[in-house]
C-alpha positions as CSV (number, residue, x, y, z in Angstrom):
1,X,-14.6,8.9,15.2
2,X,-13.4,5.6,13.9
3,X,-13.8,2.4,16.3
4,X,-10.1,0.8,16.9
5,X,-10.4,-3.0,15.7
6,X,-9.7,-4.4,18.6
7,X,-13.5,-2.9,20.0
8,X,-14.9,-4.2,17.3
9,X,-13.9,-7.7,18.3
10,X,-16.3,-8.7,21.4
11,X,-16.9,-12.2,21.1
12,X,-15.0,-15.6,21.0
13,X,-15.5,-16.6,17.1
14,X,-15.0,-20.1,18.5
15,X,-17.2,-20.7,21.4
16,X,-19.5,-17.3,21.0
17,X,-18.6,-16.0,24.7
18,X,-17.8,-12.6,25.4
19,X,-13.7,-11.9,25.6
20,X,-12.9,-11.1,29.2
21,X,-9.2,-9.5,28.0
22,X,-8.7,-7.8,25.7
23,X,-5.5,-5.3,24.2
24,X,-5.3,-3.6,21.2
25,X,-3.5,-6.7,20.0
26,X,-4.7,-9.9,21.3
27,X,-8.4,-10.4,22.6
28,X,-8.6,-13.9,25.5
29,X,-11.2,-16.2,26.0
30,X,-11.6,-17.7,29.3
31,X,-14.5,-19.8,28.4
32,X,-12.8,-21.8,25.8
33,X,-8.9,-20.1,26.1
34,X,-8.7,-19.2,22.5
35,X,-6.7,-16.5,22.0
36,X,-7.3,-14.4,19.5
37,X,-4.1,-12.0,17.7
38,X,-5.4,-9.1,15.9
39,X,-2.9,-8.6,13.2
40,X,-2.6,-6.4,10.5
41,X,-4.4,-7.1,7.0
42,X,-1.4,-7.4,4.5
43,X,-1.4,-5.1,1.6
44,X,0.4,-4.9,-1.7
45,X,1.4,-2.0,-3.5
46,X,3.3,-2.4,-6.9
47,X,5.6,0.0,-8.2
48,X,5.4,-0.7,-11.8
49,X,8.5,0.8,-13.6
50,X,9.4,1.2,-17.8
51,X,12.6,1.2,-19.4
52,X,12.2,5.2,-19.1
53,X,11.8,4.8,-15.7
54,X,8.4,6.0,-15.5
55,X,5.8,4.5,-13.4
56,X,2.0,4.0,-13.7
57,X,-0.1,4.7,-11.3
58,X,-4.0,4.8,-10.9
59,X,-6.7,7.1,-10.0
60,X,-8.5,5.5,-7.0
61,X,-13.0,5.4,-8.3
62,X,-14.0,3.9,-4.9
63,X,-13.7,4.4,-1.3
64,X,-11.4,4.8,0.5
65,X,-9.1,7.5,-0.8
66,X,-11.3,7.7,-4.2
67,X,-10.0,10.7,-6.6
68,X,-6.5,10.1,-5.0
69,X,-3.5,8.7,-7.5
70,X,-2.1,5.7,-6.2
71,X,-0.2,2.8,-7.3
72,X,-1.4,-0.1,-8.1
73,X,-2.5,-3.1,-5.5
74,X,-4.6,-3.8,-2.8
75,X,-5.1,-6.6,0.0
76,X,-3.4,-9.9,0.0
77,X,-5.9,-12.8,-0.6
78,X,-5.8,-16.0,1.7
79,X,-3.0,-18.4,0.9
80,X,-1.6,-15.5,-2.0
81,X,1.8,-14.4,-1.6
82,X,3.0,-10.7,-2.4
83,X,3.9,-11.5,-5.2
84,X,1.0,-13.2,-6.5
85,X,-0.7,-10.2,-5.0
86,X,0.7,-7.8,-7.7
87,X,0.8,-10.0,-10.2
88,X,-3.5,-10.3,-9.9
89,X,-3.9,-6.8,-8.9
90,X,-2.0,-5.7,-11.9
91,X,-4.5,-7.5,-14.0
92,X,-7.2,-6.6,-12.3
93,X,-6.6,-2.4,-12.3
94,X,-4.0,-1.7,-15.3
95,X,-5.3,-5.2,-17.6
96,X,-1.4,-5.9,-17.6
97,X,0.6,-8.9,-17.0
98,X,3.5,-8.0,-14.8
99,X,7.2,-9.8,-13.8
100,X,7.7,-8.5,-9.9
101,X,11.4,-7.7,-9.6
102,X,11.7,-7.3,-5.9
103,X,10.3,-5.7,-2.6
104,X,11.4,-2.5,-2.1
105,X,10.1,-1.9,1.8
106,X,7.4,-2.1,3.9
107,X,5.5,0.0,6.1
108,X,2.8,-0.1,8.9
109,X,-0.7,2.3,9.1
110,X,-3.5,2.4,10.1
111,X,-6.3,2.6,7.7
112,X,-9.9,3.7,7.9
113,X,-12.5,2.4,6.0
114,X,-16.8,2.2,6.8
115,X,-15.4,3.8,10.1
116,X,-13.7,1.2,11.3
117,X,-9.4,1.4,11.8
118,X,-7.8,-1.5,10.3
119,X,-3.9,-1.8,11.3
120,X,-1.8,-2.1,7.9
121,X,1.2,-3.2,6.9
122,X,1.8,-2.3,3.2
123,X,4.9,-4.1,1.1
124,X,5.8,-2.7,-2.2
125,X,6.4,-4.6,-5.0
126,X,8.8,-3.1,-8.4
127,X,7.5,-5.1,-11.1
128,X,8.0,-4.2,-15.0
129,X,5.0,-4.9,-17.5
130,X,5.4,-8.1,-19.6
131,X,1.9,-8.3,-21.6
132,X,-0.7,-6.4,-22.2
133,X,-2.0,-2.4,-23.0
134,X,-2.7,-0.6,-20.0
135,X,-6.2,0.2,-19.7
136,X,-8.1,1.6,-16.3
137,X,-10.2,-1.5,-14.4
138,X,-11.4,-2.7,-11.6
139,X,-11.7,0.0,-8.7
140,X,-9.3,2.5,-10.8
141,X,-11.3,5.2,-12.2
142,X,-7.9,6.3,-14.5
143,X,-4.2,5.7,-15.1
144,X,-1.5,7.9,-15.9
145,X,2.7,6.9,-17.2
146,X,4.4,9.8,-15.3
147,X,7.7,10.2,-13.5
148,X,8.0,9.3,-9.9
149,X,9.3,13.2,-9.3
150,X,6.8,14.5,-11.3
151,X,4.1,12.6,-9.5
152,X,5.7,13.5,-6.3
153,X,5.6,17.1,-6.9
154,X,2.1,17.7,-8.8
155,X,-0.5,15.0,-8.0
156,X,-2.9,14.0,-4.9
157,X,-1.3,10.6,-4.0
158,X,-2.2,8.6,-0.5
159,X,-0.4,8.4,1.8
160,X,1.8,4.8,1.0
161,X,2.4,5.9,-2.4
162,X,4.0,8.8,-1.7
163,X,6.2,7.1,1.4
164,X,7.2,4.0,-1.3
165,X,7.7,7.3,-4.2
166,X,10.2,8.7,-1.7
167,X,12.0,5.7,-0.8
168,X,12.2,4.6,-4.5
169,X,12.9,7.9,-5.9
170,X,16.4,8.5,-3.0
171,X,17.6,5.3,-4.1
172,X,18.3,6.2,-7.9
């Protein structure tokens, strides 16, 4: 079973003392009175759309989800906005330079990963290619130019991609 953040956090990371309150959303310190907000860990997912209106997305070679289809992205980097986010994580999986074109939603999960559950909250990102051949890198194992229908309707996806497929595909 997969240990809630919040239990992982058991000590004050400025004066080292045990937390004496603790929620699933804020751990106190009555040694030192820090208080310390467990937020979610900011992810970018980038919808990343042709002329023909057909998307790429990529076939996840690690953990966690690995083998699922997904679109591209990944967490947000210190100081990174989301959309410098997608503009480095489309680099980074598809070898593409990208123009983001705006945020289509947001939504919040839970995530687990080496057992631990990480709250989310995933943005997408619809960005159009401005440079580059797209070419598998990074943690993507594979990439395929299909429709969002089509991908909806015949391919593993996790669990984002299909909630940001559906809200993108009921808008056209």
């Amino acid at each position: 079973m997969p240990t809630p953040l919040h239990k992982i956090y058991q000590f004050c990371p400025r004066c080292g003392a045990r937390f004496a309150h603790h929620s699933p959303t804020l751990a106190k310190c009555e040694t030192c009175g820090l208080e310390h907000y467990i937020n979610p860990k900011p992810v970018v997912n980038v919808l990343l759309i042709e002329p023909d209106n057909e998307i790429f997305l990529i076939k996840r070679g690690q953990d966690p989800m690995k083998g699922k289809w997904a679109l591209v992205g990944g967490f947000c980097d210190p100081n990174e906005t989301f959309e410098q986010t997608a503009v480095r994580e489309a680099l980074e999986e598809l070898n593409v330079k990208i123009e983001p074109d705006y945020l289509l939603g947001s939504v919040a999960k839970e995530s687990i990963y080496n057992d631990i559950m990480y709250p989310i909250l995933g943005v997408c990102v619809v960005a159009h290619i401005t440079d580059g051949q797209p070419k598998a890198g990074d943690d993507a194992e594979d990439f395929i130019k299909i429709s969002p229908t089509k991908a909806l309707k015949t391919l593993p996806l996790i669990e984002s991609t299909v909630f940001f497929l559906d809200t993108f595909t009921s808008a056209l």
